[in-house]
MIDOSE-1310 file (N, C-alpha, C; in nm, 2 decimals, decimal comma, always signed):
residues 108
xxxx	+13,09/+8,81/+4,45/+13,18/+8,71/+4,40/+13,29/+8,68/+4,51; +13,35/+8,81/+4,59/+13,45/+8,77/+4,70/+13,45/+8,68/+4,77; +13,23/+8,73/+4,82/+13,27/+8,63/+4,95/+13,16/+8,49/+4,91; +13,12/+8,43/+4,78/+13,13/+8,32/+4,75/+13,24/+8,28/+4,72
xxxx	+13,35/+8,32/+4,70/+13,52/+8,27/+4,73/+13,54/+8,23/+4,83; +13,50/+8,35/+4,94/+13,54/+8,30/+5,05/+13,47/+8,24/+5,16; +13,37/+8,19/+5,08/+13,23/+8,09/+5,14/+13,30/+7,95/+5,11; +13,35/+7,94/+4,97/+13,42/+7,80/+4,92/+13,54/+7,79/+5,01
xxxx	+13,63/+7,84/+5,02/+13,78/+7,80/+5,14/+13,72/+7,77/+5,25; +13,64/+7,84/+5,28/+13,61/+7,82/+5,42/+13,55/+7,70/+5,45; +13,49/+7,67/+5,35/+13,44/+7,52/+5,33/+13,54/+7,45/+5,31; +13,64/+7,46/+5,23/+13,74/+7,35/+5,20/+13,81/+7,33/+5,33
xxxx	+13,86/+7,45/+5,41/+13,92/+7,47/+5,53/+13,88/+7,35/+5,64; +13,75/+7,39/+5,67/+13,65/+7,33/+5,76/+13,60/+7,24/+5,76; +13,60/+7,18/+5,65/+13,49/+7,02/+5,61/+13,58/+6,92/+5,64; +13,65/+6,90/+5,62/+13,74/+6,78/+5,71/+13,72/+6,75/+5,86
xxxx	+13,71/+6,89/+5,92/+13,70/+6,86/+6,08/+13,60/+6,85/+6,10; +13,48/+6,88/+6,06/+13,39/+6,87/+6,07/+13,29/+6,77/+6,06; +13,38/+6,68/+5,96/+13,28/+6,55/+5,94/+13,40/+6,40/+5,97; +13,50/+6,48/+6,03/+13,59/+6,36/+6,13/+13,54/+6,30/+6,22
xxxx	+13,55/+6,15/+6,19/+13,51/+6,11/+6,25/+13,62/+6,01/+6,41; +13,58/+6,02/+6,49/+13,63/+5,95/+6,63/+13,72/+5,83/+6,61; +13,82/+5,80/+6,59/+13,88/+5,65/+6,57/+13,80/+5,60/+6,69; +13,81/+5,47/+6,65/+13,77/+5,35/+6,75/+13,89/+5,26/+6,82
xxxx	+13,82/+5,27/+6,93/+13,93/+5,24/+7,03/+13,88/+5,09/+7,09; +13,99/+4,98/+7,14/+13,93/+4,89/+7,15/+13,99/+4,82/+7,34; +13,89/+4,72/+7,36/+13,93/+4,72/+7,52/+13,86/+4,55/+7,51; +13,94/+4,49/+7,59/+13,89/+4,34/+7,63/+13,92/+4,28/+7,80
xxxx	+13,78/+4,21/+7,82/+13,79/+4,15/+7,95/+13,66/+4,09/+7,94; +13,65/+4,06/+8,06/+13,49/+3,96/+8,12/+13,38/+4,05/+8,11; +13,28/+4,03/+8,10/+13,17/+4,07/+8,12/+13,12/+4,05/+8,24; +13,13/+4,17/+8,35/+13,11/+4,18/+8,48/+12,95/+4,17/+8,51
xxxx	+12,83/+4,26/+8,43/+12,71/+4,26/+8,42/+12,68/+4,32/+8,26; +12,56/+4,33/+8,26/+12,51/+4,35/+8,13/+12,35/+4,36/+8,15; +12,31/+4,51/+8,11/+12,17/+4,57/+8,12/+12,15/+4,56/+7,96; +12,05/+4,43/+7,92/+12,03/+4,40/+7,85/+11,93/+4,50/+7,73
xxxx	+11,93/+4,52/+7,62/+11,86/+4,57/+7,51/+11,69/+4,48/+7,48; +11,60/+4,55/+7,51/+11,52/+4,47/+7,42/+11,37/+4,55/+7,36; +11,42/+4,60/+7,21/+11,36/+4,63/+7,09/+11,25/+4,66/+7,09; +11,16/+4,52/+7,13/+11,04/+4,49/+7,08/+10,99/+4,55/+7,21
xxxx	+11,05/+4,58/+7,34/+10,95/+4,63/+7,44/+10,99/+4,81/+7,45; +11,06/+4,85/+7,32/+11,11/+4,98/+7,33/+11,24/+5,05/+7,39; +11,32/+4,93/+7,46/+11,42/+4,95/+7,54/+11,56/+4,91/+7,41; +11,60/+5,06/+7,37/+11,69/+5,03/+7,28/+11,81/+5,09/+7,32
xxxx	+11,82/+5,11/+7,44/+11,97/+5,13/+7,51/+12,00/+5,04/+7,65; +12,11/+5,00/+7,68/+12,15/+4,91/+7,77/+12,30/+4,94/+7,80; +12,33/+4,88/+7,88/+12,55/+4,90/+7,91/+12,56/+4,77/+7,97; +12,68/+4,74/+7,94/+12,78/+4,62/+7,99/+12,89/+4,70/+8,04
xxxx	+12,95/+4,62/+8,16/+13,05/+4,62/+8,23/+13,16/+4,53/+8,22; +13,24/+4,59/+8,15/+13,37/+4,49/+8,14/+13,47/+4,52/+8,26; +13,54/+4,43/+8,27/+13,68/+4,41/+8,37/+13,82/+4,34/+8,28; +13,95/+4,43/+8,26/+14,00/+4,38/+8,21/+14,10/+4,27/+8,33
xxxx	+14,18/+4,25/+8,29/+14,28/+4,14/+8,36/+14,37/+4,21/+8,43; +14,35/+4,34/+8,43/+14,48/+4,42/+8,57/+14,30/+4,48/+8,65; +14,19/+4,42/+8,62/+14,07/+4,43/+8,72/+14,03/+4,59/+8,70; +14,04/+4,68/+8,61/+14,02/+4,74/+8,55/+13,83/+4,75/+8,52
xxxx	+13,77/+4,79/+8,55/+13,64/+4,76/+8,50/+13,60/+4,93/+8,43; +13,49/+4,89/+8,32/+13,45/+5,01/+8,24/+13,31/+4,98/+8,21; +13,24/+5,06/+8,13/+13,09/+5,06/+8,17/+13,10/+5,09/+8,02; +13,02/+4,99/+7,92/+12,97/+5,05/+7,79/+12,87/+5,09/+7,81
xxxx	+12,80/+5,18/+7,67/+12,67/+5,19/+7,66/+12,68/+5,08/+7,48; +12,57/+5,01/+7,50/+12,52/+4,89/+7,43/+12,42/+5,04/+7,35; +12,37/+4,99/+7,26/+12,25/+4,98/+7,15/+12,16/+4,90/+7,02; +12,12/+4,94/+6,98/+12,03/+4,85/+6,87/+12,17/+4,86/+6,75
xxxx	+12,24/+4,96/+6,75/+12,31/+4,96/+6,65/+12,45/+4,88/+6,66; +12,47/+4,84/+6,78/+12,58/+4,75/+6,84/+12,56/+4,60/+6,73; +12,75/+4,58/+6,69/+12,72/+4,45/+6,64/+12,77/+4,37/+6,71; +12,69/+4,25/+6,78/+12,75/+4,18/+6,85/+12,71/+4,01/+6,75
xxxx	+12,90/+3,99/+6,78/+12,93/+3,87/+6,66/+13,00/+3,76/+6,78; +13,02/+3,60/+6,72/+13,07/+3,52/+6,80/+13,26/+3,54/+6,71; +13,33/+3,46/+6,80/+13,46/+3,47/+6,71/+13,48/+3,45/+6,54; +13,34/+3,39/+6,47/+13,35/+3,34/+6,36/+13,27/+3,47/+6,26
xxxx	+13,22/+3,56/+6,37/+13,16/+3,70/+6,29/+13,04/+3,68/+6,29; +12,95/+3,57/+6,34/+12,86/+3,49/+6,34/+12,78/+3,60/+6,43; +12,67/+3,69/+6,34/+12,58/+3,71/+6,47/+12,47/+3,70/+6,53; +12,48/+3,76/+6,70/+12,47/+3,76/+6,78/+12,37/+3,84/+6,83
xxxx	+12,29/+3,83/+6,98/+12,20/+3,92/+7,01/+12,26/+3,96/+7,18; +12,22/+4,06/+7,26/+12,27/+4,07/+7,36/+12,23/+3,96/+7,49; +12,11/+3,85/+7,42/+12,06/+3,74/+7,48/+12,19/+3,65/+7,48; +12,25/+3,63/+7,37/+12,35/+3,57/+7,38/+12,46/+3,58/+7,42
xxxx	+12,49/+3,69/+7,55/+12,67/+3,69/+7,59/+12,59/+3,74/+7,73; +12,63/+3,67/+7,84/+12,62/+3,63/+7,96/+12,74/+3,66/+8,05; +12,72/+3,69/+8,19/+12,84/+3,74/+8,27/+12,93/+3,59/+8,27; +13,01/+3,69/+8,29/+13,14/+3,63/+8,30/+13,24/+3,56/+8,14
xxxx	+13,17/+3,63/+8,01/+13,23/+3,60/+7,88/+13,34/+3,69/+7,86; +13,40/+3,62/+7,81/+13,53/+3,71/+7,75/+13,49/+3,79/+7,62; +13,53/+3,90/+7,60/+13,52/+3,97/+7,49/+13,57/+4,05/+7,50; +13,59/+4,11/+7,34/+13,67/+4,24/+7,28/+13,55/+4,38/+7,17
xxxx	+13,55/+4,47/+7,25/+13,57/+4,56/+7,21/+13,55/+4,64/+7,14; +13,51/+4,76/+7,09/+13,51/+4,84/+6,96/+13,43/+4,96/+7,02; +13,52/+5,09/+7,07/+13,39/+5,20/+7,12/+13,42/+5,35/+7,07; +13,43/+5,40/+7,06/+13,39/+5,59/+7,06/+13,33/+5,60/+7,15
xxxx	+13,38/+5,75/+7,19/+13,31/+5,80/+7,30/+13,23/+5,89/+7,22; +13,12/+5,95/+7,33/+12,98/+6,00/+7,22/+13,03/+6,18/+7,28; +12,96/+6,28/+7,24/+12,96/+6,40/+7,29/+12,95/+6,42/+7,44; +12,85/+6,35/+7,46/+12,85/+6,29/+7,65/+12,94/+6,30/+7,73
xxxx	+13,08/+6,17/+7,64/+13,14/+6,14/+7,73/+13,15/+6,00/+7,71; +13,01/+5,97/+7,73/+12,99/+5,82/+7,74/+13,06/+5,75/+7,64; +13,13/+5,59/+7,66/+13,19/+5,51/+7,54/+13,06/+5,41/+7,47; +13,04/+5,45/+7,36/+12,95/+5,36/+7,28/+13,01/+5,27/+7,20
xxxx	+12,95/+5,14/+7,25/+13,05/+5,00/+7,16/+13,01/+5,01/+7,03; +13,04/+4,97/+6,96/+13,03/+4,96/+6,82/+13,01/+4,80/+6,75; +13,14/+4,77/+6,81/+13,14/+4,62/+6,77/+13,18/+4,57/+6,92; +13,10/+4,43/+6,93/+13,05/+4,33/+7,10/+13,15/+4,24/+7,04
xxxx	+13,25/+4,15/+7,02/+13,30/+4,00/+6,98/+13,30/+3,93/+7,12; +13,22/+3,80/+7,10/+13,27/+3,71/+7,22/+13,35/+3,63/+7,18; +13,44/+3,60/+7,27/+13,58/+3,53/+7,20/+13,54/+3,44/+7,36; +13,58/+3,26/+7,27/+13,61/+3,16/+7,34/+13,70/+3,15/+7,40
């Protein structure tokens, strides 16, 4: 009986951090290049290069699970955003290291 007691605290303790999840952090500039996604030939990972406006550049990693929307939420495919677009943002970094976008917006 003790130590299913102390099987439950340790759970109550622990399960919070454990299933915390990463705030999302957000970053906007041009799209410098972009290693496109495509599904249907099994290629379900890609990265974009953004540059912000102090020339700043960073390297996402894109996936199938990326939502990429136009300013109206309207979406989008990674066919549709082309160098030199402006956009905003949405990533976590993964265990890697690496930042994985979450949400692509192209803003006019």
């Amino acid at each position: 009986m003790r130590i299913l007691a102390l099987a439950v605290l340790a759970a109550v303790i622990f399960a919070p951090t454990a299933f915390a999840q990463q705030a999302a952090e957000e970053f906007s500039g041009k799209i410098d290049s972009i290693d496109r996604i495509d599904p249907a030939r099994g290629d379900d990972d890609g990265s974009v290069i953004v540059i912000d406006d102090a020339g700043k550049a960073v390297i996402f990693r894109i996936d199938v699970k990326t939502a990429i929307t136009d300013e109206a939420s309207n979406k989008l495919t990674s066919d549709d955003i082309a160098d030199g677009d402006s956009i905003k943002v949405s990533y976590s970094k993964t265990d890697e290291g690496n930042m994985a976008l979450t949400i692509l917006k192209l803003e006019k």
